[in-house]
NUTORKOL-120411 format. One record per residue (C-alpha): residue in three letters; chain; x, y, z. Coordinates in steps of 0.02 Angstrom, whole numbers, plus 50000, padded with zeros to 5 digits. Example, Ala and Ser with C-alpha at 12.3 -4.5 7.8 and 13.67 -1.06 7.14 Angstrom:
<atom residu="ALA" chaine="A" c1="50615" c2="49775" c3="50390"/>
<atom residu="SER" chaine="A" c1="50684" c2="49947" c3="50357"/>
This chain:
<atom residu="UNK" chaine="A" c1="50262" c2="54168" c3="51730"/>
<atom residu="UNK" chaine="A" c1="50205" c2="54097" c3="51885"/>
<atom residu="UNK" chaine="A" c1="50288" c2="54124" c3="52062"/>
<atom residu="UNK" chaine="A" c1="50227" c2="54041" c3="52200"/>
<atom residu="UNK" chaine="A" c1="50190" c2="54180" c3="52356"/>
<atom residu="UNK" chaine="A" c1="50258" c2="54076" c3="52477"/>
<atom residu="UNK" chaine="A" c1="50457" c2="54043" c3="52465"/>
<atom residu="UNK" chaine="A" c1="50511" c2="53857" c3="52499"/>
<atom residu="UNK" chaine="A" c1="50605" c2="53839" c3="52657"/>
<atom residu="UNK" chaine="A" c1="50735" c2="53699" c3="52575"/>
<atom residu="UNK" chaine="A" c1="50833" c2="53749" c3="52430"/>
<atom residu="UNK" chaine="A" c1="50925" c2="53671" c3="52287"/>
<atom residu="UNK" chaine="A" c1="51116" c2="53696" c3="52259"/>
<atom residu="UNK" chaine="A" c1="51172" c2="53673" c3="52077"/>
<atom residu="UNK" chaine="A" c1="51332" c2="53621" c3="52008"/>
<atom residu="UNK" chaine="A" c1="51393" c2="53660" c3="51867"/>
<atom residu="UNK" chaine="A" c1="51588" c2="53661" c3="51833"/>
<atom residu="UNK" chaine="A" c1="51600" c2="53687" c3="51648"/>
<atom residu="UNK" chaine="A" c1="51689" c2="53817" c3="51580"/>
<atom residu="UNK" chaine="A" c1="51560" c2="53889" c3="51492"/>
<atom residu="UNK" chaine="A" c1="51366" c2="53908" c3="51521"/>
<atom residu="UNK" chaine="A" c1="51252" c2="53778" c3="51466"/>
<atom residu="UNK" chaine="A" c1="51093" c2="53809" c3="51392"/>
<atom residu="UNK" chaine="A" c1="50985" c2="53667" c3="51474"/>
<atom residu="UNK" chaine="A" c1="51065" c2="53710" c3="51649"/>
<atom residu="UNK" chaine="A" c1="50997" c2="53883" c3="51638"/>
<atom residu="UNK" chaine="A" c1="50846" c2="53835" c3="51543"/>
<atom residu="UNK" chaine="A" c1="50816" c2="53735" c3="51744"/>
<atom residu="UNK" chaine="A" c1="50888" c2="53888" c3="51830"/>
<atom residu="UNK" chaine="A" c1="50736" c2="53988" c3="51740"/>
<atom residu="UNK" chaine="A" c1="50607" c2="53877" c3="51774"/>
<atom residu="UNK" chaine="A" c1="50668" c2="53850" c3="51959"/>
<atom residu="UNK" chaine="A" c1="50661" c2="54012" c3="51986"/>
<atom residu="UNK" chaine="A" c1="50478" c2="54025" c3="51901"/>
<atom residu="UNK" chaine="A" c1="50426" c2="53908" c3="52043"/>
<atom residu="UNK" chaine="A" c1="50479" c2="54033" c3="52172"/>
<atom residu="UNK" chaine="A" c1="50629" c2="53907" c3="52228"/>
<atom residu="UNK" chaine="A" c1="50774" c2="53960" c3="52304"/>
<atom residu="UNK" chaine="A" c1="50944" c2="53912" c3="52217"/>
<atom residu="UNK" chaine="A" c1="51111" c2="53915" c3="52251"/>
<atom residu="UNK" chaine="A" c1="51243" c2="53893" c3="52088"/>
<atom residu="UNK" chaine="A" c1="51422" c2="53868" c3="52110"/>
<atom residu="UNK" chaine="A" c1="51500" c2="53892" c3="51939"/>
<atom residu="UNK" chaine="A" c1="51676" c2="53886" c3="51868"/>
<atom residu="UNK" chaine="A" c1="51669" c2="54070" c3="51788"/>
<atom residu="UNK" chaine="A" c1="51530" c2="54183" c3="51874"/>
<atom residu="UNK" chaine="A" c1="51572" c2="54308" c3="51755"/>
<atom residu="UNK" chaine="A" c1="51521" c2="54225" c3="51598"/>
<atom residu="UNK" chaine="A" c1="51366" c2="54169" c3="51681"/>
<atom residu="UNK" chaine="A" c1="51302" c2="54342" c3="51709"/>
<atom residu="UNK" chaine="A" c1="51336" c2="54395" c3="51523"/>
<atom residu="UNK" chaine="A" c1="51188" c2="54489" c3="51450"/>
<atom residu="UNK" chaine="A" c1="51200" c2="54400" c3="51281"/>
<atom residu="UNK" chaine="A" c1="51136" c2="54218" c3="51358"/>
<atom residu="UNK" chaine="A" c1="50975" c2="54146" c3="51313"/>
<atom residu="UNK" chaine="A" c1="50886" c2="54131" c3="51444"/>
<atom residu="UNK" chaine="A" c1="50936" c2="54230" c3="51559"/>
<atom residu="UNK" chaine="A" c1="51028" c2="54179" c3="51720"/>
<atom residu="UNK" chaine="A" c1="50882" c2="54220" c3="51843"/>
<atom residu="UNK" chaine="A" c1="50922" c2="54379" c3="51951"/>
<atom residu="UNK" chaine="A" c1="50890" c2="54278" c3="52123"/>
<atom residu="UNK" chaine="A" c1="51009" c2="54165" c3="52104"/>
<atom residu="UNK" chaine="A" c1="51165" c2="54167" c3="52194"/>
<atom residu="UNK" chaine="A" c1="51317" c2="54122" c3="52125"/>
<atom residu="UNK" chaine="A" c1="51494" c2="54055" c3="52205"/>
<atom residu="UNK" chaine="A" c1="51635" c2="54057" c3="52087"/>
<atom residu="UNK" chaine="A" c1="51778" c2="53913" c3="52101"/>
<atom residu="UNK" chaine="A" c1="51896" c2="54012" c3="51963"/>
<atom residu="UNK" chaine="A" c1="51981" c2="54117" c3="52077"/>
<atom residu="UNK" chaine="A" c1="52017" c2="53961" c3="52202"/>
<atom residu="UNK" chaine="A" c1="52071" c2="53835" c3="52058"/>
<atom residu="UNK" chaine="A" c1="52206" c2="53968" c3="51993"/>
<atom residu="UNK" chaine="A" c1="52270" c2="53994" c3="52154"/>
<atom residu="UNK" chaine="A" c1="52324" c2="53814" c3="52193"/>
<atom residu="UNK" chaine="A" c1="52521" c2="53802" c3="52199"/>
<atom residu="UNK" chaine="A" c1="52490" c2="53668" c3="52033"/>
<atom residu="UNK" chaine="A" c1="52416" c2="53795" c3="51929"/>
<atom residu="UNK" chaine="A" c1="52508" c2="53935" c3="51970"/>
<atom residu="UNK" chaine="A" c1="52684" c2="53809" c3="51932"/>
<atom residu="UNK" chaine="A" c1="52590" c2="53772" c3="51764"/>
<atom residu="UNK" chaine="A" c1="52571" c2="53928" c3="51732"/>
<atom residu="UNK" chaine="A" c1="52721" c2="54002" c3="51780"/>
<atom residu="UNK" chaine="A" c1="52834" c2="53853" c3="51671"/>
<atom residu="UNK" chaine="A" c1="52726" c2="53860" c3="51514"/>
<atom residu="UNK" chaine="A" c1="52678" c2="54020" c3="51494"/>
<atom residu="UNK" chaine="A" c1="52758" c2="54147" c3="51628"/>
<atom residu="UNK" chaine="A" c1="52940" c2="54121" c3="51585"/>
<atom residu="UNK" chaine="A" c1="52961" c2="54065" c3="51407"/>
<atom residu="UNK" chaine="A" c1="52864" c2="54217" c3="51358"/>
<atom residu="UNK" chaine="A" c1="52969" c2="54326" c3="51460"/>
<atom residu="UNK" chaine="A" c1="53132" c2="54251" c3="51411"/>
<atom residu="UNK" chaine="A" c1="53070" c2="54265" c3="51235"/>
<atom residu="UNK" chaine="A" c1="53031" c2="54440" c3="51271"/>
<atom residu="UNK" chaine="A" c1="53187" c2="54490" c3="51320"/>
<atom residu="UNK" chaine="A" c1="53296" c2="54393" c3="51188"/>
<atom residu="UNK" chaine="A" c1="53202" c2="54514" c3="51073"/>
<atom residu="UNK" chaine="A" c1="53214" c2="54678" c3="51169"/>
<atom residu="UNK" chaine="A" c1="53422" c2="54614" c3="51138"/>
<atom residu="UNK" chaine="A" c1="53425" c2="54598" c3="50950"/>
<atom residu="UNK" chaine="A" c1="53311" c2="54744" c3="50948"/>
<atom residu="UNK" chaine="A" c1="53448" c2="54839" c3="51023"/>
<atom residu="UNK" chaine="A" c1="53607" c2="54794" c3="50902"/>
<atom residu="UNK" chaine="A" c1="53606" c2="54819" c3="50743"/>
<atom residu="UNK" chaine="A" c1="53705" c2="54669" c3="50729"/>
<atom residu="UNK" chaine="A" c1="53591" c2="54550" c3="50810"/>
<atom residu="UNK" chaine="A" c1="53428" c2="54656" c3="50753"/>
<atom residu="UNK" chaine="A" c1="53425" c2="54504" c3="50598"/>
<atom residu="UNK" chaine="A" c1="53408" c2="54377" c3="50743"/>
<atom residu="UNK" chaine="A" c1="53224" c2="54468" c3="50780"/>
<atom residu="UNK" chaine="A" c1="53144" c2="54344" c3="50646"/>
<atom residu="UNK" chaine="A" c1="53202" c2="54197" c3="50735"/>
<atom residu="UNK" chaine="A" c1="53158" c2="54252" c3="50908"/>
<atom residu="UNK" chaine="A" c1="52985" c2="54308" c3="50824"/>
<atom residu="UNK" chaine="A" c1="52972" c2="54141" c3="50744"/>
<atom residu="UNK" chaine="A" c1="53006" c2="54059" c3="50938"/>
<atom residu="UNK" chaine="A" c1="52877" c2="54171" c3="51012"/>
<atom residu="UNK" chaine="A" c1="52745" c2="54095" c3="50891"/>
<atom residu="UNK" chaine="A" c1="52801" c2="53911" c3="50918"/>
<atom residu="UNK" chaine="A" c1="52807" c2="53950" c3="51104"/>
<atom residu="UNK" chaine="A" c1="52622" c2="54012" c3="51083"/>
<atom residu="UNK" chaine="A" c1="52537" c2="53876" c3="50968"/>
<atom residu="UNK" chaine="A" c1="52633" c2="53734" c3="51078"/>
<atom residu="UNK" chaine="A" c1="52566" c2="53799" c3="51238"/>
<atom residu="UNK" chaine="A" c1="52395" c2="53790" c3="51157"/>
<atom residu="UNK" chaine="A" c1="52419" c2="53611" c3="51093"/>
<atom residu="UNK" chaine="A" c1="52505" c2="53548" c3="51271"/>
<atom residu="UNK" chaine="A" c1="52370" c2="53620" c3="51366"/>
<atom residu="UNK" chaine="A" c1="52237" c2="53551" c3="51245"/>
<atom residu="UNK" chaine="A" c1="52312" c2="53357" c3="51214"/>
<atom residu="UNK" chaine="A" c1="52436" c2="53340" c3="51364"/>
<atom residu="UNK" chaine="A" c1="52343" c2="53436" c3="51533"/>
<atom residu="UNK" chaine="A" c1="52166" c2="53405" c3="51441"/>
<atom residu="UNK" chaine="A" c1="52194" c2="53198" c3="51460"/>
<atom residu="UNK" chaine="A" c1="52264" c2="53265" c3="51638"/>
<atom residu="UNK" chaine="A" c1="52119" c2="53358" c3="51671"/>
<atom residu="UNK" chaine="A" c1="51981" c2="53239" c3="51624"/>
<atom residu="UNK" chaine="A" c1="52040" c2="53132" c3="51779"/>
<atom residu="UNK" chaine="A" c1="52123" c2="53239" c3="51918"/>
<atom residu="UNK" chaine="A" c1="52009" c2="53412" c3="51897"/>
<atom residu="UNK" chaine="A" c1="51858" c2="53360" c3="51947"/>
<atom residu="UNK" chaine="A" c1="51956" c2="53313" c3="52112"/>
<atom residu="UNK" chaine="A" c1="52006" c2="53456" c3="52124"/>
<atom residu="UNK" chaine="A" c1="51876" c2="53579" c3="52078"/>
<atom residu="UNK" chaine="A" c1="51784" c2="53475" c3="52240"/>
<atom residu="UNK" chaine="A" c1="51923" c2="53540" c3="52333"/>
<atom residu="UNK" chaine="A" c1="51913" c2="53715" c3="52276"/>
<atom residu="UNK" chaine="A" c1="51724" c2="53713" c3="52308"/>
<atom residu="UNK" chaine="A" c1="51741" c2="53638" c3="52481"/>
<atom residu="UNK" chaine="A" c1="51844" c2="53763" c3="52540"/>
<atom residu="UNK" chaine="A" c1="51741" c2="53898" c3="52432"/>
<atom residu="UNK" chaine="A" c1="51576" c2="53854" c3="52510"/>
<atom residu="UNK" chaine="A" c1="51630" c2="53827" c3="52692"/>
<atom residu="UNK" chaine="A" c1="51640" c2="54014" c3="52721"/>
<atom residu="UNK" chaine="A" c1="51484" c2="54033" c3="52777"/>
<atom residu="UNK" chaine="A" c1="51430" c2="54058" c3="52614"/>
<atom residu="UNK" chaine="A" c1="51304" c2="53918" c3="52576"/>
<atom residu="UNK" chaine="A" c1="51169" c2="53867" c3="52715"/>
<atom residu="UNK" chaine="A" c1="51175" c2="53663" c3="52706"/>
<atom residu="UNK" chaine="A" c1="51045" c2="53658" c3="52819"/>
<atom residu="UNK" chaine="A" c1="50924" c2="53731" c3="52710"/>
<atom residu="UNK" chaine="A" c1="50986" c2="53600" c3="52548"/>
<atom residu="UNK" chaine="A" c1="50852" c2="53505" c3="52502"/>
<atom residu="UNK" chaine="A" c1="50915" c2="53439" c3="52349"/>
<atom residu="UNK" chaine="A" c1="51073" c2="53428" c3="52256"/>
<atom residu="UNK" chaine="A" c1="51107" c2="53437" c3="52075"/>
<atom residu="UNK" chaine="A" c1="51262" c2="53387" c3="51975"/>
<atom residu="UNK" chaine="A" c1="51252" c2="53474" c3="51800"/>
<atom residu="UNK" chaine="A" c1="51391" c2="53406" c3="51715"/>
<atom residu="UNK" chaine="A" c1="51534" c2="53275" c3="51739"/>
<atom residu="UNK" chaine="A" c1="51670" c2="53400" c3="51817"/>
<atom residu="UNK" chaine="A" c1="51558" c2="53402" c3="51976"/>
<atom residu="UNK" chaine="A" c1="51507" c2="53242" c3="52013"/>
<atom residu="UNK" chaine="A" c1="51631" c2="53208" c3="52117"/>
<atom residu="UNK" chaine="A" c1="51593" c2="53368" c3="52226"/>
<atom residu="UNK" chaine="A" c1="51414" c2="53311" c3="52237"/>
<atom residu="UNK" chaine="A" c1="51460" c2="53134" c3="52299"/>
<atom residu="UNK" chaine="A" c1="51578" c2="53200" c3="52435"/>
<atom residu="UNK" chaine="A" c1="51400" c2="53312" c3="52499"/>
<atom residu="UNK" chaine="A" c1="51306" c2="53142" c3="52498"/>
<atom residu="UNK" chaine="A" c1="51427" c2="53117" c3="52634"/>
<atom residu="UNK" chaine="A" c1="51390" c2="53278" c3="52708"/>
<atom residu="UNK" chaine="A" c1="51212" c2="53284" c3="52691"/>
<atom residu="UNK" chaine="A" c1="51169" c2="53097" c3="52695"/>
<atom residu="UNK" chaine="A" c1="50980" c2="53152" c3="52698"/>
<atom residu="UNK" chaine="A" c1="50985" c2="53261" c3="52549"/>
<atom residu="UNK" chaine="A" c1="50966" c2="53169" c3="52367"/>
<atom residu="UNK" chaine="A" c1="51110" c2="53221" c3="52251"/>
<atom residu="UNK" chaine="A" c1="51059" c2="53178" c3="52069"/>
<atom residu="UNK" chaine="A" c1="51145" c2="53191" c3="51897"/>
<atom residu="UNK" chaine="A" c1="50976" c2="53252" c3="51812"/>
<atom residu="UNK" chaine="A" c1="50888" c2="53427" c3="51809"/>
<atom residu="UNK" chaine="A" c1="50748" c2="53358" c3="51910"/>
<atom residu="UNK" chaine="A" c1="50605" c2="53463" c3="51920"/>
<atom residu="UNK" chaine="A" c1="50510" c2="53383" c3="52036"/>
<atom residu="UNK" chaine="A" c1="50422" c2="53471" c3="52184"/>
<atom residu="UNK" chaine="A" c1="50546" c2="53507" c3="52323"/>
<atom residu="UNK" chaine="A" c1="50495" c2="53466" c3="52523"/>
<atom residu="UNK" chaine="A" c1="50461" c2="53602" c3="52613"/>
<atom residu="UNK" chaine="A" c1="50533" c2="53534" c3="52775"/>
């Protein structure tokens, strides 16, 4: 492994808002950070990113900004979650806790059991067919607004960007929006491992 001595003084922010880690991004991450490059990653799920079981390794030097926290928190996800899963399963839980309690209604229990598990494979299926057509067109829109807000805290150094890369399709619109930003900073839609200016 070969580290350059002297750090560059841009460096590269990486997007990438999958849910789940992908091999070729860290597979760059690695060999960015081989090249002595400094890296910022802004990531859906930080935690899943730092898992000890992923091959490679995300690179120790690389900070990471999570958007999870942010996208739950909007007042549409937290009315999705409170409609689909919040109050059915609580209403369900407490029709049983009822029939539990009578012996009269306690034969009722297999009915309210057999809600509870269509309440829990629907969910599954709405949130799959129904918010996953949703989501292919309206979250990347809004994970841009997430990370906006996210990295405006003083958090990232834009000054120091030199390069922007979009991993994956749920950040491409977050990485058009910094073209804005950063007019002089390429944004590109490839791991590109070509040498980064130094001013």
């Amino acid at each position: 492994m070969t580290v350059t001595t002297e750090p560059h003084t841009k460096s590269i922010l990486v997007l990438s808002f999958a849910t789940r880690p992908r091999p070729r991004v860290l597979s760059y991450l690695e060999f960015l950070a081989d090249e002595g490059v400094s890296v910022d990653l802004v990531v859906w799920d930080a935690k899943k990113w730092r898992t000890a079981d992923l091959e490679p390794a995300l690179p120790a030097q690389v900070r990471v900004f999570e958007l999870r926290a942010g996208e739950r928190a909007l007042f549409t996800q937290r009315l999705k979650r409170l409609l689909m899963y919040t109050v059915p399963t609580k209403t369900l839980r407490g029709c049983k806790k009822i029939t539990n309690s009578n012996p009269v209604t306690r034969p009722l229990n297999r009915v309210v059991g057999l809600a509870q598990k269509v309440h829990k494979r629907g969910a599954k299926v709405a949130e799959r067919r129904v918010f996953g057509v949703y989501n292919q067109f309206f979250r990347p829109r809004r994970l841009a607004r997430v990370a906006k807000r996210t990295l405006g805290r003083n958090t990232v150094d834009f000054a120091r960007v030199g390069r922007v890369v979009s991993a994956e399709s749920y950040s491409i619109t977050y990485a058009w929006q910094l073209t804005k930003r950063l007019p002089d900073v390429p944004a590109t839609f490839t791991l590109d491992r070509s040498p980064l200016p130094s001013a």
